[in-house]
FIKEVO-736595 format. One record per atom (N, C-alpha, C, O): chain; x, y, z; residue number from 1. Coordinates in Angstrom, 1 decimal, padded with zeros to 4 digits. Layout:
# FIKEVO-736595
ch; xx; yy; zz; i
A; X; Y; Z; NUM
...
This chain:
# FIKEVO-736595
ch; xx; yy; zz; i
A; 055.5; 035.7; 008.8; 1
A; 055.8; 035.0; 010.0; 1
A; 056.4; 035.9; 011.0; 1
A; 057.2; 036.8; 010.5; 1
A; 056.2; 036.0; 012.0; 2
A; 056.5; 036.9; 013.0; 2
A; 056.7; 036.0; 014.5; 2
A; 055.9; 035.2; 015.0; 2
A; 057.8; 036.2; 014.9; 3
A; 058.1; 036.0; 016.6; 3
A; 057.6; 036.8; 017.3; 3
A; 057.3; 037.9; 016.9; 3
A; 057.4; 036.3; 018.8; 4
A; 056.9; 036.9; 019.5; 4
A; 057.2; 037.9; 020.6; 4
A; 058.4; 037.6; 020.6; 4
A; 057.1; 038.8; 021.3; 5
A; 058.5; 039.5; 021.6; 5
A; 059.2; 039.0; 022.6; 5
A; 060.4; 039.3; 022.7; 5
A; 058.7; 038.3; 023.5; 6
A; 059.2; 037.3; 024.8; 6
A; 060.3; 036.5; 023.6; 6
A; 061.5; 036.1; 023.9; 6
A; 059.8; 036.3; 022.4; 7
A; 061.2; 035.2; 021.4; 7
A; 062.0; 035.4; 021.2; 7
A; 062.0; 036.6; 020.7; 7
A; 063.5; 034.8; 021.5; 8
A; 064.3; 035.5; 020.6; 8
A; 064.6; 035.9; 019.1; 8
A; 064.3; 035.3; 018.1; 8
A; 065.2; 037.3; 019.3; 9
A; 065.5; 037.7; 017.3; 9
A; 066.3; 037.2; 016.7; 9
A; 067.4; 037.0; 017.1; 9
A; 065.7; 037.0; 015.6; 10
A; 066.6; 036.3; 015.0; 10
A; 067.7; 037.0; 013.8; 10
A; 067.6; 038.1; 013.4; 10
A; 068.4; 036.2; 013.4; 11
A; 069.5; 036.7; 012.6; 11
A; 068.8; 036.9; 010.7; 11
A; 067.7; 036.5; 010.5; 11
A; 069.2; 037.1; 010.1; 12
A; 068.8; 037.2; 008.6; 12
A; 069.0; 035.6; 008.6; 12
A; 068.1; 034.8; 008.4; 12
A; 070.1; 035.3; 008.8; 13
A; 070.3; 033.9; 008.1; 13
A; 069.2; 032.9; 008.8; 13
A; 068.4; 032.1; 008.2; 13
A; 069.1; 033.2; 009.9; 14
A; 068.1; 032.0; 010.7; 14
A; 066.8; 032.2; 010.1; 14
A; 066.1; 031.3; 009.8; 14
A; 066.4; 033.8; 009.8; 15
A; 065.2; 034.0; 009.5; 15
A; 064.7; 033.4; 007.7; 15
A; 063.5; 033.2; 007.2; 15
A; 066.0; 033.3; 007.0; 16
A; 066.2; 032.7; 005.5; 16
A; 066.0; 031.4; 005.6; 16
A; 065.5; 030.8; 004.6; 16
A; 066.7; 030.6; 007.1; 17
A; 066.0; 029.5; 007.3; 17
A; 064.3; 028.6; 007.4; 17
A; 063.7; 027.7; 006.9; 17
A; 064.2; 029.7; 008.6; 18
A; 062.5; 029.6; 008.3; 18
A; 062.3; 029.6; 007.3; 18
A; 062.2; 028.4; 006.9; 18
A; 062.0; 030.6; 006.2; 19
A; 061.4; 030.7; 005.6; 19
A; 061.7; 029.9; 004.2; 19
A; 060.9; 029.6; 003.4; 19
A; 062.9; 029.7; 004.2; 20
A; 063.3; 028.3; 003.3; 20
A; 062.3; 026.9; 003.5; 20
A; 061.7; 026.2; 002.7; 20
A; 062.5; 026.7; 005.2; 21
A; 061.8; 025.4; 005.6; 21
A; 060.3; 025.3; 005.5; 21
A; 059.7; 024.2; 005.4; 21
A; 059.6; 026.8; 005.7; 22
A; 058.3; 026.7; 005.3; 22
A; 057.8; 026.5; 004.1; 22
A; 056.9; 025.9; 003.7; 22
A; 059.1; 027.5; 003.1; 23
A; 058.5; 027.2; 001.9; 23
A; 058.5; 025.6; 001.5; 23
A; 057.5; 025.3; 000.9; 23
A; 059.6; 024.6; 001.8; 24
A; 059.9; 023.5; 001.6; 24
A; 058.4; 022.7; 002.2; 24
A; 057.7; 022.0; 001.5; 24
A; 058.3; 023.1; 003.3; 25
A; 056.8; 021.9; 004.0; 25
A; 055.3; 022.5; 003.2; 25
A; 054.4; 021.8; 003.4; 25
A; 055.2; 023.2; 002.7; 26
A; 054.0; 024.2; 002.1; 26
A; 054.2; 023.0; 000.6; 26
A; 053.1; 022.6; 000.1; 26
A; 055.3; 022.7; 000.1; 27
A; 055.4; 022.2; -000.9; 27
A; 055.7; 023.1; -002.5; 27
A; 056.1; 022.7; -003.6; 27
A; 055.4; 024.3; -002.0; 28
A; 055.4; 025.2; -003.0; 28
A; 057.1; 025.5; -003.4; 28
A; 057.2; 026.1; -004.5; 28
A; 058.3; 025.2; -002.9; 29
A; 059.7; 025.1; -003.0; 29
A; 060.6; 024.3; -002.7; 29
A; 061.7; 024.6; -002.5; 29
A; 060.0; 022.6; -002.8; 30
A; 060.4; 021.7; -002.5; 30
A; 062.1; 021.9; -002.1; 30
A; 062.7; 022.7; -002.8; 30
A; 062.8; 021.4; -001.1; 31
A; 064.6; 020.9; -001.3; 31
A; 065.2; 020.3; -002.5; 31
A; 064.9; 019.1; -002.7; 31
A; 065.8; 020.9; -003.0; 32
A; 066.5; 020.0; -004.2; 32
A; 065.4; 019.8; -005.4; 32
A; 065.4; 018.9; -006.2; 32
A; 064.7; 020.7; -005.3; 33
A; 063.6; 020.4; -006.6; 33
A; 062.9; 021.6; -007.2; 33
A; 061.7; 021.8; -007.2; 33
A; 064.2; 022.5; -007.9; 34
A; 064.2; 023.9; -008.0; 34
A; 063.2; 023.9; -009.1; 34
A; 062.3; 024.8; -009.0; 34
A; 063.2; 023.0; -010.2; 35
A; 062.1; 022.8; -011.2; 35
A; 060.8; 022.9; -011.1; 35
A; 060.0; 023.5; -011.9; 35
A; 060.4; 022.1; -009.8; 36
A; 059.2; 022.0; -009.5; 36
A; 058.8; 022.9; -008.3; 36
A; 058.1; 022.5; -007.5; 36
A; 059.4; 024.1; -008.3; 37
A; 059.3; 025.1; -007.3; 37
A; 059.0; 027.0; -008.1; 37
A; 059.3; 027.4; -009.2; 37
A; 058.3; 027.4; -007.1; 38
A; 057.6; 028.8; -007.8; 38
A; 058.9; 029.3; -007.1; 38
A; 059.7; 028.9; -006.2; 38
A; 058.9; 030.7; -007.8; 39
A; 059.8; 031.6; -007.3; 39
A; 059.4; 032.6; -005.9; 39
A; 058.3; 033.1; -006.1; 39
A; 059.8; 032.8; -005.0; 40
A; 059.3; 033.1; -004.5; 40
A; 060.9; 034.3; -003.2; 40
A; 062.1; 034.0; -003.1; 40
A; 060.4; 035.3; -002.6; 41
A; 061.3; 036.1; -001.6; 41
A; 060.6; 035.9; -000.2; 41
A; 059.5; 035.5; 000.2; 41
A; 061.5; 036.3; 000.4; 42
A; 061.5; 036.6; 001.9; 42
A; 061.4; 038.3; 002.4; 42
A; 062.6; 038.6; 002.0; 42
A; 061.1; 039.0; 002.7; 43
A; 061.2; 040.2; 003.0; 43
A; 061.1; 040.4; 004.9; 43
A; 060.1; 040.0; 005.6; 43
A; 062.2; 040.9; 005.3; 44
A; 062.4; 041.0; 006.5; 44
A; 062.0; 042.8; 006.6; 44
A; 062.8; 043.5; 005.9; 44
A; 061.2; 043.3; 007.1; 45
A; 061.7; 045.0; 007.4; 45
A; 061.0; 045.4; 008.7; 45
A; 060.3; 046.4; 008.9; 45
A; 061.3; 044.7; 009.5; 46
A; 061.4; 044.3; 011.0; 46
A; 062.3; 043.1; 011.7; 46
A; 062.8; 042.1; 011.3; 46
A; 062.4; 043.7; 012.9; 47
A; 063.6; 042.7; 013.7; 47
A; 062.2; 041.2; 013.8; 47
A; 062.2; 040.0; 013.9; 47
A; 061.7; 041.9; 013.8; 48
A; 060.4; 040.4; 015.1; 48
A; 059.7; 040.0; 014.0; 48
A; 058.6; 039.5; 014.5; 48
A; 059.8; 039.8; 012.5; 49
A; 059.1; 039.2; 011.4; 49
A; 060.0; 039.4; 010.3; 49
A; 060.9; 040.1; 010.1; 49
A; 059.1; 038.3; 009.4; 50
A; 059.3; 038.6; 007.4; 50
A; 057.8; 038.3; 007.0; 50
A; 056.9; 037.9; 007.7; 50
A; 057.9; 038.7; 006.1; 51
A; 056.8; 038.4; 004.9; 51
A; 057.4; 037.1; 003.7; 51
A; 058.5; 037.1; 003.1; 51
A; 056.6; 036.4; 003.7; 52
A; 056.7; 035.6; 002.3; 52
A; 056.0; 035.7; 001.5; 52
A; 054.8; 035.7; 001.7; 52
A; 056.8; 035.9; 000.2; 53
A; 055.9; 036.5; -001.5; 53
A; 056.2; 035.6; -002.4; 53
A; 057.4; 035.2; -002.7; 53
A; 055.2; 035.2; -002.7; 54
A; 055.6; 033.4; -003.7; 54
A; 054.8; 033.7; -005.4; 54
A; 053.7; 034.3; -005.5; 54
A; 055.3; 033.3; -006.3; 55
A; 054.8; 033.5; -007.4; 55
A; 053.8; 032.6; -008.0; 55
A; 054.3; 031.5; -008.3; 55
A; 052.5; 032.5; -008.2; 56
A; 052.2; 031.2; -008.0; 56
A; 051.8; 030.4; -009.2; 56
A; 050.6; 030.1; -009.6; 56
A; 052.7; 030.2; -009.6; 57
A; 053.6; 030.0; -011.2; 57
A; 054.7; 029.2; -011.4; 57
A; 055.6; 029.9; -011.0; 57
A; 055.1; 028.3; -011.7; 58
A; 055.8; 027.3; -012.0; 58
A; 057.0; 027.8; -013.0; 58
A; 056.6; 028.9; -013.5; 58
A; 058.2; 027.4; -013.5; 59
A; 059.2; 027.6; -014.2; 59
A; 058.4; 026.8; -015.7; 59
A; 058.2; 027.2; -016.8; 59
A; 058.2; 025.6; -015.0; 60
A; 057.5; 025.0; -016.0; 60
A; 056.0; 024.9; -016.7; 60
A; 055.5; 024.0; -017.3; 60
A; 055.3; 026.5; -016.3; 61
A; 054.1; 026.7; -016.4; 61
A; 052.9; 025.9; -016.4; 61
A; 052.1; 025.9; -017.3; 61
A; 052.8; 024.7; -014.7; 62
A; 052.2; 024.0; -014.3; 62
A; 051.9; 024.6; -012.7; 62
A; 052.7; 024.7; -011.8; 62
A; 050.7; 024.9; -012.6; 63
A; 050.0; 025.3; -011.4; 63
A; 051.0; 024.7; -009.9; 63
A; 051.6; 023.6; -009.9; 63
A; 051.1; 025.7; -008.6; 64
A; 051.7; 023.9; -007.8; 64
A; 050.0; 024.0; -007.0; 64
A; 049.1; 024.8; -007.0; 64
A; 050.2; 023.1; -006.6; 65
A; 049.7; 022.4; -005.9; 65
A; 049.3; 023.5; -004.5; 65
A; 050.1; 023.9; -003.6; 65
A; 047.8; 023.8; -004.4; 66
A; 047.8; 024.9; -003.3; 66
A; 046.7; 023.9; -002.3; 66
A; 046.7; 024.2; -001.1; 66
A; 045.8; 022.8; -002.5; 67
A; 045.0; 022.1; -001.6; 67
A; 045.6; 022.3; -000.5; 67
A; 046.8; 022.1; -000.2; 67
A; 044.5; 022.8; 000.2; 68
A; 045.3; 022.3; 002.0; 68
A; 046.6; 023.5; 002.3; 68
A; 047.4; 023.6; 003.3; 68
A; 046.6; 024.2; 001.4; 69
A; 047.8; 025.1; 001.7; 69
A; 047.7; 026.0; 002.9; 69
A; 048.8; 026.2; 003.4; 69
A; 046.4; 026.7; 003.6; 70
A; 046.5; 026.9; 005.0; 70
A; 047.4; 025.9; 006.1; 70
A; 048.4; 026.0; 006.8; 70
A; 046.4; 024.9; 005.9; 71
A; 047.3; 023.8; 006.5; 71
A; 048.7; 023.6; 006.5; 71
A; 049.2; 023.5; 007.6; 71
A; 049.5; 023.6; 005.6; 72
A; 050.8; 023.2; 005.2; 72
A; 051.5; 024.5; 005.8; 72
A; 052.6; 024.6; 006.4; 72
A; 050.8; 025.3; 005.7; 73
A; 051.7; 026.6; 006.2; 73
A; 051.8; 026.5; 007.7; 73
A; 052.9; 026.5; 008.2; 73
A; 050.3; 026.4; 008.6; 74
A; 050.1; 026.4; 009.6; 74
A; 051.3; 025.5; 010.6; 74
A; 052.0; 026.0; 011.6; 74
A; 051.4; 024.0; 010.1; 75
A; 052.4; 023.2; 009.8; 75
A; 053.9; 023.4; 009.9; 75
A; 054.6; 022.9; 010.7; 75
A; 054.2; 024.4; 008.8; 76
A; 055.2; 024.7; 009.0; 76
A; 056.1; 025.5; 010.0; 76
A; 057.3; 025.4; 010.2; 76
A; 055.1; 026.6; 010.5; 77
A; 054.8; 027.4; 011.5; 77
A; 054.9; 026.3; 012.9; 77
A; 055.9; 026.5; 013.6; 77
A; 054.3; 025.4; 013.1; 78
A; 054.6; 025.2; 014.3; 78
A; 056.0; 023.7; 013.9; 78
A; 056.0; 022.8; 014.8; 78
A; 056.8; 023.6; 012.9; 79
A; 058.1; 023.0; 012.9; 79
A; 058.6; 024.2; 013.9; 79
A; 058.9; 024.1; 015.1; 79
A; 058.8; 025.6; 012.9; 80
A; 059.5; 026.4; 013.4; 80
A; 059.4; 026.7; 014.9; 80
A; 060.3; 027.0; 015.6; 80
A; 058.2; 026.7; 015.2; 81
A; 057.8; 026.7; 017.1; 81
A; 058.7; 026.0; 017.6; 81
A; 059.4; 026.7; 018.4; 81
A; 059.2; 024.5; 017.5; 82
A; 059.3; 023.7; 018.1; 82
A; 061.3; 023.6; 018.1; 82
A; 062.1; 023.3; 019.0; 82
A; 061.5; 024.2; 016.6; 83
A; 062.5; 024.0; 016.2; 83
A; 063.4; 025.3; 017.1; 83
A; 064.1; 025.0; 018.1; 83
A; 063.2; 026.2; 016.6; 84
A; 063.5; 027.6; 017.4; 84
A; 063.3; 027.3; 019.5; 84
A; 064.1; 027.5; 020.4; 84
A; 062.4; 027.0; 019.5; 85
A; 061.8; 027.2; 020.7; 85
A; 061.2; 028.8; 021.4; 85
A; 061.5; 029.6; 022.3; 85
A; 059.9; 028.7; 020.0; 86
A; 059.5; 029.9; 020.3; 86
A; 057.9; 029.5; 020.8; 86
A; 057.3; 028.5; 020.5; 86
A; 057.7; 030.4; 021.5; 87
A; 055.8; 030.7; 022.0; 87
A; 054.9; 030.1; 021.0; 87
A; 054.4; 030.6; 020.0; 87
A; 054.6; 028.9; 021.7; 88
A; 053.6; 027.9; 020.7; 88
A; 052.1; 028.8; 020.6; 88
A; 051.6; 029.5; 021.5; 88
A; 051.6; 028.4; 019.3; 89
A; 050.5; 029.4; 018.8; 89
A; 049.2; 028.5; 018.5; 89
A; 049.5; 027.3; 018.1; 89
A; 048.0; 028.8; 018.6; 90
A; 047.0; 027.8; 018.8; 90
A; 047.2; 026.6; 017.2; 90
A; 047.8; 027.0; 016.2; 90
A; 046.7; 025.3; 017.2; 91
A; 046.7; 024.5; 016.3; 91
A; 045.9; 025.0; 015.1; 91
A; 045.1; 025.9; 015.5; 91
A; 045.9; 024.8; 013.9; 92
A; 045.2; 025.0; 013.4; 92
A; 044.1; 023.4; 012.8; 92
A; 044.3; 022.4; 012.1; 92
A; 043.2; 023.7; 013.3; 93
A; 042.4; 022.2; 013.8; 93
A; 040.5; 022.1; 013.1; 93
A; 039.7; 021.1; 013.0; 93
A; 040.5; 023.6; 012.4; 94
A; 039.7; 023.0; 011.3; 94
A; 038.1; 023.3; 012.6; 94
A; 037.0; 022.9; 012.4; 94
A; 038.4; 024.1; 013.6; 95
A; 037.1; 023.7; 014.5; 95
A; 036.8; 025.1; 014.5; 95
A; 035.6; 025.3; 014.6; 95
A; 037.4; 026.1; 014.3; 96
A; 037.0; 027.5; 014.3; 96
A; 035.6; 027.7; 013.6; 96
A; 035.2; 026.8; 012.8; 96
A; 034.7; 028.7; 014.0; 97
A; 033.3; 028.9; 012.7; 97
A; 033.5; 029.2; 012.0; 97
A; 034.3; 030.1; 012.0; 97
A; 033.0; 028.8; 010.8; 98
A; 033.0; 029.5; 009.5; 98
A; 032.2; 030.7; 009.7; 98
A; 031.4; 031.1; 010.5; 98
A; 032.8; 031.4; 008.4; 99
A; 032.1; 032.6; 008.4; 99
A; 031.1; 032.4; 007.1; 99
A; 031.0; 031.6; 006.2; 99
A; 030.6; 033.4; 007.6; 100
A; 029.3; 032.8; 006.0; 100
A; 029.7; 033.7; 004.6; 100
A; 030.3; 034.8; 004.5; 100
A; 029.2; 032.9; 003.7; 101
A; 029.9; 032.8; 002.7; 101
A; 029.1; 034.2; 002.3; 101
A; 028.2; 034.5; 003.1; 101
A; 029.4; 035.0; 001.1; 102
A; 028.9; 036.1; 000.5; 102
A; 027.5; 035.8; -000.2; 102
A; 026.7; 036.8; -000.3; 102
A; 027.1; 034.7; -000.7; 103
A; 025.9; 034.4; -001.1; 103
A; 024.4; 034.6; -000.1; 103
A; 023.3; 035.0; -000.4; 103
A; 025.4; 033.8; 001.4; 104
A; 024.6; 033.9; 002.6; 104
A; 024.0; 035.2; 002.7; 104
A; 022.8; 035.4; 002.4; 104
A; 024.9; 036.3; 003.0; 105
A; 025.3; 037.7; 003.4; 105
A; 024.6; 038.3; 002.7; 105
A; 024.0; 039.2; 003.3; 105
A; 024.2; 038.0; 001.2; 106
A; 023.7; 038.6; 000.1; 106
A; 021.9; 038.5; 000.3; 106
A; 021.0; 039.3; 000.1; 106
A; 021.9; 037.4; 000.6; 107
A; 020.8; 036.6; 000.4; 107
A; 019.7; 037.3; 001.8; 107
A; 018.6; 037.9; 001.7; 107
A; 020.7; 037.0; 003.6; 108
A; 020.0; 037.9; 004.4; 108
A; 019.6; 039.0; 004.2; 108
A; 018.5; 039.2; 004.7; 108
A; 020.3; 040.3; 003.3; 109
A; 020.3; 041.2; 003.1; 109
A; 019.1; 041.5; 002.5; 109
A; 018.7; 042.6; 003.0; 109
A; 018.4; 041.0; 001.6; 110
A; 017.8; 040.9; 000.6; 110
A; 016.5; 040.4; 001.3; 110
A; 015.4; 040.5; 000.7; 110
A; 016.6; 040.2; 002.2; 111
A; 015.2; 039.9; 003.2; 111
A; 015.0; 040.4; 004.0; 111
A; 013.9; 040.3; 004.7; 111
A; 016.2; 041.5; 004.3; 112
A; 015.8; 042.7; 005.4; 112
A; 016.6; 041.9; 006.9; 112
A; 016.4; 042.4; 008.0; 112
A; 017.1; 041.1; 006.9; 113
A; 017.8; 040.5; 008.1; 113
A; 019.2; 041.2; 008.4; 113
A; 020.0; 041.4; 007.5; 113
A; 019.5; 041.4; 009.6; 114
A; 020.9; 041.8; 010.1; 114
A; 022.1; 040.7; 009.6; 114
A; 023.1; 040.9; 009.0; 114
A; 021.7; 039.6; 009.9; 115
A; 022.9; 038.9; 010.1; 115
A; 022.3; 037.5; 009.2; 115
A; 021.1; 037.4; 009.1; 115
A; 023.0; 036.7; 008.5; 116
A; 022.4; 035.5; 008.0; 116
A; 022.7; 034.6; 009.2; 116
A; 023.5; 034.5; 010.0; 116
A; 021.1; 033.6; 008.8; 117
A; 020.7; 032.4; 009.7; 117
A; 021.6; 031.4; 010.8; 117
A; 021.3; 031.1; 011.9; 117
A; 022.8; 031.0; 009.9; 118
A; 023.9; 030.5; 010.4; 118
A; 024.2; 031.1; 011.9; 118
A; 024.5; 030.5; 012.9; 118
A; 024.1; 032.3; 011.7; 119
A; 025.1; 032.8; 012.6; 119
A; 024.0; 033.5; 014.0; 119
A; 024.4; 034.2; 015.0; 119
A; 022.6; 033.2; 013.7; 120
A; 021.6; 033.5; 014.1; 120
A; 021.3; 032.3; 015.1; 120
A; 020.8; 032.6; 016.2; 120
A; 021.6; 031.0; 014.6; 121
A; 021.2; 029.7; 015.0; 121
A; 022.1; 029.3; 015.7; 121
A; 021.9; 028.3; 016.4; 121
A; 023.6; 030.0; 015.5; 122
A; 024.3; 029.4; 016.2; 122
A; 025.1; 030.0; 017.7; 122
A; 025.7; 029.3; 018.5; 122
A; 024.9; 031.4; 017.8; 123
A; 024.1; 032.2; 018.7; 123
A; 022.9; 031.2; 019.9; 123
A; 023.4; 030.7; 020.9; 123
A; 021.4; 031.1; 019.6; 124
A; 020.7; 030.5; 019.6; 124
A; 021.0; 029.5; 020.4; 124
A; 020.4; 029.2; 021.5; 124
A; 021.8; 028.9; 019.9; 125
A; 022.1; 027.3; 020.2; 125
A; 023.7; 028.1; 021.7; 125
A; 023.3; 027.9; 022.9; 125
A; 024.5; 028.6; 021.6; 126
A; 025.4; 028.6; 021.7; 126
A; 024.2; 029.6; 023.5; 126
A; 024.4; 029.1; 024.6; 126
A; 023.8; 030.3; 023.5; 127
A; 023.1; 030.8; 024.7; 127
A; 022.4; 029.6; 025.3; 127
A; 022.5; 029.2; 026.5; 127
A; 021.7; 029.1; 024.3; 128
A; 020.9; 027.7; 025.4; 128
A; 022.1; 026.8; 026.3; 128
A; 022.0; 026.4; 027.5; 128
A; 023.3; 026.5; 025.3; 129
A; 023.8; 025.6; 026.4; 129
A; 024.5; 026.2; 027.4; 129
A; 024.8; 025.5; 028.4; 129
A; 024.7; 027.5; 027.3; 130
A; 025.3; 028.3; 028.3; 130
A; 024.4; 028.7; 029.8; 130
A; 025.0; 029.3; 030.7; 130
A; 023.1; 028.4; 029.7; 131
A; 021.8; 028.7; 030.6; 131
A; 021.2; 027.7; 031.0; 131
A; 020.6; 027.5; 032.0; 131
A; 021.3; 027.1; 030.2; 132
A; 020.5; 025.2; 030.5; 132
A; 021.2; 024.8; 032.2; 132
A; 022.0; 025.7; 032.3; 132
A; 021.2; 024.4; 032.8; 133
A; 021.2; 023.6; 033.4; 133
A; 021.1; 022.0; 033.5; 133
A; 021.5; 021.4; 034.5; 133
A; 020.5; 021.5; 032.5; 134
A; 020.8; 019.8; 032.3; 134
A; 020.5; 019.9; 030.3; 134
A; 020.4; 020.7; 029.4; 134
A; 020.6; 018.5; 030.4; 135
A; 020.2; 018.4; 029.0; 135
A; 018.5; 018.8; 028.6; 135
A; 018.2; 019.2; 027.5; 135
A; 017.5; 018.6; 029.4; 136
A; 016.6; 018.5; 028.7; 136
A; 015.9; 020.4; 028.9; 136
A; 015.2; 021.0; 028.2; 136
A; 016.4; 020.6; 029.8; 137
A; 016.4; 022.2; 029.8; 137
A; 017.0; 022.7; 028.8; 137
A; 016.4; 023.6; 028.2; 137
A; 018.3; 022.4; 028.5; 138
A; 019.3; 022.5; 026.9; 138
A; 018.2; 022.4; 025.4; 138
A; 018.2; 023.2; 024.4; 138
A; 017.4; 021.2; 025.6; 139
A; 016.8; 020.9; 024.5; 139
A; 015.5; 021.8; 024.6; 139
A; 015.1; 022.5; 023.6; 139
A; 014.9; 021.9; 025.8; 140
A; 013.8; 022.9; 025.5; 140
A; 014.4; 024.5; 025.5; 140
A; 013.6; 025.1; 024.8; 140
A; 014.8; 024.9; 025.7; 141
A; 015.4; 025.8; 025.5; 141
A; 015.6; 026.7; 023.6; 141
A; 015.4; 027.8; 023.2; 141
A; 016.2; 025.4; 023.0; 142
A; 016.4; 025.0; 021.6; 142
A; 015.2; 025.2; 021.0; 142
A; 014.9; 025.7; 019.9; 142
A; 014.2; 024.7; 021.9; 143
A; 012.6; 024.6; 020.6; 143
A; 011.6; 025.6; 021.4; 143
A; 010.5; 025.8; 021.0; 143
A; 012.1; 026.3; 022.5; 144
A; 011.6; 028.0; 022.3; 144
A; 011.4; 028.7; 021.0; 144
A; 011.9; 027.9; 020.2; 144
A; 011.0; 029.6; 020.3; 145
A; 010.6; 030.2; 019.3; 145
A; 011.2; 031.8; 020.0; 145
A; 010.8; 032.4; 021.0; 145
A; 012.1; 032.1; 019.2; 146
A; 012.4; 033.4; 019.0; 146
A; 012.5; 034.3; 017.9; 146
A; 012.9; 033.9; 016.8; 146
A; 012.1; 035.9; 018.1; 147
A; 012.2; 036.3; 017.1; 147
A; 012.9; 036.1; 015.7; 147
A; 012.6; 035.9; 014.6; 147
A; 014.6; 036.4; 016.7; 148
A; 015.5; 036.8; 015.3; 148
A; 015.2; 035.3; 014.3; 148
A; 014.7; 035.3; 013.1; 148
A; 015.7; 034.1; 015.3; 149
A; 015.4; 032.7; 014.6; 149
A; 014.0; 032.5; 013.1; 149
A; 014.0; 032.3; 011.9; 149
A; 012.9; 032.7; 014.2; 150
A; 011.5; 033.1; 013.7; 150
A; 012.1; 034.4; 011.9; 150
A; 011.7; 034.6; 010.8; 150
A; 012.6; 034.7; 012.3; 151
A; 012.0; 035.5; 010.8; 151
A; 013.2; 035.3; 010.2; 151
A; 013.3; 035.6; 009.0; 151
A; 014.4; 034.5; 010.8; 152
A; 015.3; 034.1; 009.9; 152
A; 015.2; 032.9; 008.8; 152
A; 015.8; 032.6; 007.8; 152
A; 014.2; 032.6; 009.2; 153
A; 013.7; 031.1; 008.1; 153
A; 012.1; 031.2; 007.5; 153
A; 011.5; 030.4; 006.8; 153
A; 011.8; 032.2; 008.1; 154
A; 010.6; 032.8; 007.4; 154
A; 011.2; 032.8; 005.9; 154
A; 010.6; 033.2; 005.0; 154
């Protein structure tokens, strides 16, 4: 977790807070529920951040619970925005592109393609609406035939 430099710095103690309260909303160190919490440190070795190191291991050698754990973190990140009153940072909202998976990567490769299809098509798509001028220019646009597309689904 790191502030921003416009933020103010914070103290060890404030910064043991964060990172208490994240670990708490992550779920991975519940409050008051040391049993059902992994072990985990804070490492500060800068004024403007820490690092969190979590064991991901139970006392009671039961998995915790990691579903959604981007999220939960992301989450807890913007408590602390709000809480602090530090430089709000984009949502995390699940709309970003995926990247393609290693299989994809593997698979274009293997056909002699630069880039897998995905990312070819979405390109593709992402130039037409930017040149179109209405929708149906948009749509012909889309059922043009271009190379890279063309030999990507070859």
């Amino acid at each position: 977790m790191r502030a921003a430099p416009e933020d103010q710095m914070f103290s060890d103690d404030e910064w043991a807070q964060i990172a208490h309260d994240a670990m708490h909303r992550t779920g991975l160190a519940p409050y008051g529920k040391e049993d059902e919490a992994v072990r985990w440190i804070a490492v500060r070795h800068g004024p403007d951040h820490i690092h969190i190191v979590a064991m991901l291991a139970r006392q009671d050698r039961i998995g915790p619970r990691l579903s959604n754990d981007r999220l939960r973190v992301r989450e807890a990140c913007i408590a602390a925005e709000r809480r602090y009153g530090l430089r709000s940072t984009a949502p995390a909202d699940r709309t970003a592109n995926r990247c393609p998976t290693r299989a994809e990567s593997e698979k274009s490769a293997r056909r002699g393609m630069t880039e897998p299809p995905r990312i070819l098509l979405r390109r593709h798509v992402a130039t037409a609406a930017a040149t179109a001028g209405s929708a149906a220019e948009f749509f012909a646009r889309l059922d043009e035939p271009t190379c890279s597309l063309a030999s990507a689904t070859a």
